[in-house]
Backbone as CSV, one residue per row, in Angstrom:
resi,resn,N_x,N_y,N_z,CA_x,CA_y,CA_z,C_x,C_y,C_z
1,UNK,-96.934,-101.594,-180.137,-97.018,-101.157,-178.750,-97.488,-102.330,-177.887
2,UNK,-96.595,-102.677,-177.218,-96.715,-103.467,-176.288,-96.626,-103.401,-174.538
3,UNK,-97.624,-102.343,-173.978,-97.649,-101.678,-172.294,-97.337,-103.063,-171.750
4,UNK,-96.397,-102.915,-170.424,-96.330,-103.724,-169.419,-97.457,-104.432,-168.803
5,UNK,-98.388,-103.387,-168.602,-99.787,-103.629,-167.929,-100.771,-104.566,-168.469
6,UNK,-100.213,-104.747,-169.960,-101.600,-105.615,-170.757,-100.858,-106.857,-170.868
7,UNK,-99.506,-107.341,-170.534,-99.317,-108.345,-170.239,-99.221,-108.863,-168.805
8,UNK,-99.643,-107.870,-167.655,-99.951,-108.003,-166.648,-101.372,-108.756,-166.638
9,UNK,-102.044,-108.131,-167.231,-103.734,-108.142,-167.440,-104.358,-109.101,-168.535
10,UNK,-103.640,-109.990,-169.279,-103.376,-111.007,-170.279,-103.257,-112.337,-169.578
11,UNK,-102.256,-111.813,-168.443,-101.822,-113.161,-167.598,-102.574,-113.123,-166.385
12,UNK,-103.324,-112.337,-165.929,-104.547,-112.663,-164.964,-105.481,-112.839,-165.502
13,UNK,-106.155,-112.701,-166.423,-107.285,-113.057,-167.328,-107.082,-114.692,-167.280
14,UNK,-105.566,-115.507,-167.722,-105.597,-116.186,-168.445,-105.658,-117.496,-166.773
15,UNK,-105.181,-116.720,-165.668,-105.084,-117.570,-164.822,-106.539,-117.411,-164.022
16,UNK,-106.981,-116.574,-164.313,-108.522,-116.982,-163.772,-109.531,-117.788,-164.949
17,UNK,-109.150,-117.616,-165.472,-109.652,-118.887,-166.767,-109.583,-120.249,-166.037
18,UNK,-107.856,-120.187,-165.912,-107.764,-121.394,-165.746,-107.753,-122.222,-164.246
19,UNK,-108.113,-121.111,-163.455,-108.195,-121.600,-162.044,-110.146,-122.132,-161.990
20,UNK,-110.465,-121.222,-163.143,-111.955,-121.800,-162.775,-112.292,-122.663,-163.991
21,UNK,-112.020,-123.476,-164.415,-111.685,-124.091,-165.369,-111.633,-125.753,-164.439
22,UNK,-109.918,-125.463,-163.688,-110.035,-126.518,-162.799,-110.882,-126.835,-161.833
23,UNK,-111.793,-125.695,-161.319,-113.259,-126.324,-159.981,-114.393,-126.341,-160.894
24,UNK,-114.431,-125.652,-162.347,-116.059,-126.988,-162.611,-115.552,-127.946,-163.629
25,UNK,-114.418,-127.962,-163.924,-114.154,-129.280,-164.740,-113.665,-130.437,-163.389
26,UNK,-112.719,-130.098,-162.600,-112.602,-131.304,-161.960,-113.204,-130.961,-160.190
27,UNK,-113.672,-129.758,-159.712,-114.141,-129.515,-158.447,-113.169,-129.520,-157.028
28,UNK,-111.743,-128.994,-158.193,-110.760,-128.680,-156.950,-109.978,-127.136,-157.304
29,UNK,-109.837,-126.510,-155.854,-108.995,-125.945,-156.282,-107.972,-125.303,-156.568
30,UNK,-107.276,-124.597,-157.277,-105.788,-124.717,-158.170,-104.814,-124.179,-157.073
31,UNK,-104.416,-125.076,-156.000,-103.212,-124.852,-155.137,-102.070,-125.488,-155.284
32,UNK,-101.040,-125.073,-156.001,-100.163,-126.142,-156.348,-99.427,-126.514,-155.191
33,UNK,-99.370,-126.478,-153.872,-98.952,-126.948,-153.340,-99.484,-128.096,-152.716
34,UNK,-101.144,-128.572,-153.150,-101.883,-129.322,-152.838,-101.440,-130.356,-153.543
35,UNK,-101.548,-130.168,-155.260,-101.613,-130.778,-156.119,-100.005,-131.382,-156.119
36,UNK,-99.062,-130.741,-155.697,-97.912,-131.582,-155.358,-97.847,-132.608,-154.269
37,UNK,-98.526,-132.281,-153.357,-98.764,-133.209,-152.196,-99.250,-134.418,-152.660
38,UNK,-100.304,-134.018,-153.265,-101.230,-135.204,-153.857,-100.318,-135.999,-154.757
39,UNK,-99.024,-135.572,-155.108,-98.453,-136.706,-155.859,-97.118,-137.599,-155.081
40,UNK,-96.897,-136.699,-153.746,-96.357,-137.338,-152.935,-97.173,-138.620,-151.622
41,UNK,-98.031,-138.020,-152.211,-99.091,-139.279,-150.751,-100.240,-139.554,-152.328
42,UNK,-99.784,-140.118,-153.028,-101.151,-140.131,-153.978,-102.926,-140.859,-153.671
43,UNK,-103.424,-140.264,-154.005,-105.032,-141.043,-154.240,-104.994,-141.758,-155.673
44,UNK,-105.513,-143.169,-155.237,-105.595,-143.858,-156.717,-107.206,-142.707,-157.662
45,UNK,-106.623,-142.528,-158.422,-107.099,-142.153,-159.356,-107.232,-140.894,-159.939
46,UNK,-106.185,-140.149,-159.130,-105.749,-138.320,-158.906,-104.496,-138.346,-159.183
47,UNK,-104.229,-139.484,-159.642,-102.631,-139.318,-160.265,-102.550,-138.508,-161.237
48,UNK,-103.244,-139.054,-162.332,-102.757,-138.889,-163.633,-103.559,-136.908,-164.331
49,UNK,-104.431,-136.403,-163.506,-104.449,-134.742,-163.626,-103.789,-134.364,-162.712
50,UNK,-103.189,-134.708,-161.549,-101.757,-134.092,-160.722,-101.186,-133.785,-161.855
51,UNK,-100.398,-135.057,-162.507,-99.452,-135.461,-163.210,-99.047,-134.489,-164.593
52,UNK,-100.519,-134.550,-164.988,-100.640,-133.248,-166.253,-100.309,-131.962,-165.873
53,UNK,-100.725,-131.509,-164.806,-100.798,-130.182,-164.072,-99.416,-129.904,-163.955
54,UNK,-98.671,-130.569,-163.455,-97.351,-130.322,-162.874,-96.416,-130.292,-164.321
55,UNK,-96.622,-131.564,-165.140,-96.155,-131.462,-166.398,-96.224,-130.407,-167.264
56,UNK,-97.673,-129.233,-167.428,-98.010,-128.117,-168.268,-97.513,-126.888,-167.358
57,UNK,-97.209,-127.321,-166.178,-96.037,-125.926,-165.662,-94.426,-125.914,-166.009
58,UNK,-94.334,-127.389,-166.173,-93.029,-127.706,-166.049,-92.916,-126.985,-168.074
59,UNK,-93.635,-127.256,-168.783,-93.715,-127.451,-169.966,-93.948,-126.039,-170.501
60,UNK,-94.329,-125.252,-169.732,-94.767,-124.044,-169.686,-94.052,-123.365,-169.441
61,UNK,-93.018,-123.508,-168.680,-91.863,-122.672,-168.201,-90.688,-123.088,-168.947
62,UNK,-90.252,-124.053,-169.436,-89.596,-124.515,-171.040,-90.090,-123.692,-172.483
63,UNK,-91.475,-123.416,-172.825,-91.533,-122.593,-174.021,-91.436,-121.033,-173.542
64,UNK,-91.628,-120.899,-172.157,-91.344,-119.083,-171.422,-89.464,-119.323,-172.071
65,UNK,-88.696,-119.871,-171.941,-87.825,-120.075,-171.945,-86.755,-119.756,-173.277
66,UNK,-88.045,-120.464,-173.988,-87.528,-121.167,-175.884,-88.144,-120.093,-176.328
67,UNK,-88.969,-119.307,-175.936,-89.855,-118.365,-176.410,-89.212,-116.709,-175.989
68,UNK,-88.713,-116.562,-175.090,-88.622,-115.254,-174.378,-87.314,-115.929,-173.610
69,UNK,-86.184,-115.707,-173.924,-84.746,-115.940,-172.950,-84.519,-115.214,-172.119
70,UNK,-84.503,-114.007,-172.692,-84.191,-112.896,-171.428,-84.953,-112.780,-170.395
71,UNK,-86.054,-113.905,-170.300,-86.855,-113.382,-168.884,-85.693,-114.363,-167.867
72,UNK,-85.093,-115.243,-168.192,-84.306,-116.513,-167.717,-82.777,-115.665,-167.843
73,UNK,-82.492,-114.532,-168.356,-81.388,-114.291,-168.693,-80.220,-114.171,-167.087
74,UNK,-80.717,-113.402,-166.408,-80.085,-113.222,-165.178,-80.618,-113.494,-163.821
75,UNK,-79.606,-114.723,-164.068,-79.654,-115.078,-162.103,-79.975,-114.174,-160.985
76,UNK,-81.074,-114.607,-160.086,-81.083,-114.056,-159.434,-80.333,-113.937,-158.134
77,UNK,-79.678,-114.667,-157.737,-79.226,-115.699,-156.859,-78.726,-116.750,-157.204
78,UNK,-77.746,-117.470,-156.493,-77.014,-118.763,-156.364,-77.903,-119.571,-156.369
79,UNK,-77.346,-121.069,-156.758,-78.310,-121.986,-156.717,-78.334,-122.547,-155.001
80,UNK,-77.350,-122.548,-153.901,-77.328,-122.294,-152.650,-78.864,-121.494,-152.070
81,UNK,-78.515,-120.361,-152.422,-79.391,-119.608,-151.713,-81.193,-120.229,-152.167
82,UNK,-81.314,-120.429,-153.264,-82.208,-120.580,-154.161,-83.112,-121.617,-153.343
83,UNK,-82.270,-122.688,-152.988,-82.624,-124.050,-152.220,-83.403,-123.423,-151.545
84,UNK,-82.280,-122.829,-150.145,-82.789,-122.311,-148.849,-83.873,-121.544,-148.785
85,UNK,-84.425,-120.712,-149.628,-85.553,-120.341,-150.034,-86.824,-121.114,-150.444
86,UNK,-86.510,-122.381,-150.742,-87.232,-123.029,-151.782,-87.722,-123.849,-150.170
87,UNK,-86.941,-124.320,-149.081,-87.221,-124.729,-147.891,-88.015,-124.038,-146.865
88,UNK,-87.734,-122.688,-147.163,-88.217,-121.858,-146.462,-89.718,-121.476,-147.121
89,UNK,-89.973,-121.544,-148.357,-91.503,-121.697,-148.926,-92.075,-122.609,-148.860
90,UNK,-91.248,-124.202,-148.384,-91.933,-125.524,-148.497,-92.871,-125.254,-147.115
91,UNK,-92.045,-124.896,-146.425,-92.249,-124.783,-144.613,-93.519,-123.770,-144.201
92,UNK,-93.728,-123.257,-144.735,-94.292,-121.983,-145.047,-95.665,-122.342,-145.502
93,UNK,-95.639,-122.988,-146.582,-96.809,-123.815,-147.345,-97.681,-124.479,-146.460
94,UNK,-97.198,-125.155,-145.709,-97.119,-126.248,-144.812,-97.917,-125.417,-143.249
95,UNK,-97.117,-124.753,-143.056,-97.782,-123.774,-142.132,-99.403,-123.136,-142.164
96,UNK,-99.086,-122.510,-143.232,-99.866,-121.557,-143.540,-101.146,-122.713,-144.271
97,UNK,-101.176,-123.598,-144.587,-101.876,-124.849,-144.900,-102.701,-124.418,-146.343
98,UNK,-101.438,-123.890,-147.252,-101.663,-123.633,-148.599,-100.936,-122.598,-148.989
99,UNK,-100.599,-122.618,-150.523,-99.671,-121.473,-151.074,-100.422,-120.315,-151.654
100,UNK,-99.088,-119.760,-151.822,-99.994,-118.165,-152.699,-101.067,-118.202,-153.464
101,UNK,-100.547,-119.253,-154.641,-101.597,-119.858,-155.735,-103.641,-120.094,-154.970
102,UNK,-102.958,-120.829,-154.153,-104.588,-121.150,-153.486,-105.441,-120.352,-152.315
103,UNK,-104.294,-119.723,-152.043,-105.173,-118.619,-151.103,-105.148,-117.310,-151.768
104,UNK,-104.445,-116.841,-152.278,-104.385,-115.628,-152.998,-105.282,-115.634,-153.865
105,UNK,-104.938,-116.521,-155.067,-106.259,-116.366,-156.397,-107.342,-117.260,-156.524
106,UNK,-107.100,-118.118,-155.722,-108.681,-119.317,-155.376,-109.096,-118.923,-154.363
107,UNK,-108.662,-118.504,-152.741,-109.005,-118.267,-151.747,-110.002,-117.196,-151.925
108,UNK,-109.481,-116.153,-151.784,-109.681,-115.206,-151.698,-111.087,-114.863,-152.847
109,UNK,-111.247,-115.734,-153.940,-111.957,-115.543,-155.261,-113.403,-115.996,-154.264
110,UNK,-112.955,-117.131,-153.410,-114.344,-117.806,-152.670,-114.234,-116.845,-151.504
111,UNK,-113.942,-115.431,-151.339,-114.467,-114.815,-149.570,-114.114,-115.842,-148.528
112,UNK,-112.502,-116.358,-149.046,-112.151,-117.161,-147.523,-111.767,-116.094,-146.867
113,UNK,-112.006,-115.870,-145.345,-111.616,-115.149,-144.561,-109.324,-115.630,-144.299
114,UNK,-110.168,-116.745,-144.145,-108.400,-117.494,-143.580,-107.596,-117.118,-144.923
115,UNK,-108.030,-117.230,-146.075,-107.282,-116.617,-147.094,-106.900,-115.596,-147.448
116,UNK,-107.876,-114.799,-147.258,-107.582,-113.324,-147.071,-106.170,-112.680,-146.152
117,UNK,-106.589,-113.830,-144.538,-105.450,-113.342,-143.972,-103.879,-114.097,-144.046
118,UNK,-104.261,-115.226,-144.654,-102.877,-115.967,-145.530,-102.310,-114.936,-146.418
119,UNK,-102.976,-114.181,-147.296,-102.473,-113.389,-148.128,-101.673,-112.714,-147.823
120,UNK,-102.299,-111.613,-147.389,-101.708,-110.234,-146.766,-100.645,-110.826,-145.895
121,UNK,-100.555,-112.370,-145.048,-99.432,-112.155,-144.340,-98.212,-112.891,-145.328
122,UNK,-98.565,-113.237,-146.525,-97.448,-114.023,-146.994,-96.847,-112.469,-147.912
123,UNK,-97.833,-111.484,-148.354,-97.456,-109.888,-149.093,-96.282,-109.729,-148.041
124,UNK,-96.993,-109.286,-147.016,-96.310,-108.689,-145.694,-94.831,-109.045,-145.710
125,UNK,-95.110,-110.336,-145.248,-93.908,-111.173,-145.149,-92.318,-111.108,-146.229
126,UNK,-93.151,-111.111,-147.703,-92.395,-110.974,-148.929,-91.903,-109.670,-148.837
127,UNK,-92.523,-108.782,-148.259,-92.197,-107.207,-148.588,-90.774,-107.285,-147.411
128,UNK,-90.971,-107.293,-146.335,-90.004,-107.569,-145.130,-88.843,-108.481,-145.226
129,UNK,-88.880,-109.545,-146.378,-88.074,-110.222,-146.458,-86.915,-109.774,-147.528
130,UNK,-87.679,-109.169,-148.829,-87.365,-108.309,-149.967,-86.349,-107.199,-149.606
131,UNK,-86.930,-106.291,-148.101,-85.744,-105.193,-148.076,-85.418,-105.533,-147.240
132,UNK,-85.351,-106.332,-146.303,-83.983,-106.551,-145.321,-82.942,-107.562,-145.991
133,UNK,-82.918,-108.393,-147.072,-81.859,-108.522,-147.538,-81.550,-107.467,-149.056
134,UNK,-82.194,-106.508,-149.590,-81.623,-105.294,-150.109,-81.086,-104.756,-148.872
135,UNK,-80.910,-104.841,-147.566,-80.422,-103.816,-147.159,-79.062,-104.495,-146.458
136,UNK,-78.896,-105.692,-146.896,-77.649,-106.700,-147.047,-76.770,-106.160,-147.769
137,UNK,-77.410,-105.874,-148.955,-76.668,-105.903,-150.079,-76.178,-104.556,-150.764
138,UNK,-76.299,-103.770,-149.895,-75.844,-102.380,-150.078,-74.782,-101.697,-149.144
């Protein structure tokens, strides 16, 4: 027996591990949209745990892969659309002056107010964006 919920609850366990993991081992925290930045404008000497970080997602989503196919089995979308999305979250990031990752499960973990309301408007946003193109597609 394997419930949906305990691999829901497996994989938040495992990412609050590891989000607090990264602020008392290195005293930052886990926004990957930071930590990508940081490898586009680098600081000498923040290269090389960017570098790992980005590598153990990249590496991580290769054994999700080798390990479990069918989660990879069906496209969700074109690789077209995929982009335009992927622009539209860069922009977004950028805006909102951090991603889901850092305001949602770091933000919010520290009682940021601004995170709190990053959240709910990036939920919001996802929910509104979710059924007006289901309602494309019907």
């Amino acid at each position: 027996m394997n419930p949906e919920w305990l691999k829901a609850l497996i994989g938040g366990v495992l990412i609050g591990i590891s989000v607090s993991l990264m602020l008392l081992f290195n005293g930052r925290v886990t926004g990957i949209s930071g930590i990508l930045y940081g490898l586009i404008k680098p600081v000498r000497g923040e290269i090389g745990w960017r570098l790992s970080f980005v590598a153990g997602l990249i590496l991580g989503g290769l054994a999700l892969a080798q390990f479990n196919p069918e989660v990879f089995a069906t496209p969700v979308t074109s690789f077209a659309v995929a982009a335009v999305a992927g622009v539209f979250v860069g922009f977004g990031t950028t805006l909102g002056n951090g991603c889901t990752s850092g305001h949602g499960v770091c933000g919010i973990s520290r009682f940021s107010l601004r995170s709190a309301i990053a959240t709910l408007l990036f939920i919001t946003l996802g929910i509104v964006t979710v059924t007006v193109i289901q309602g494309f597609h019907r």
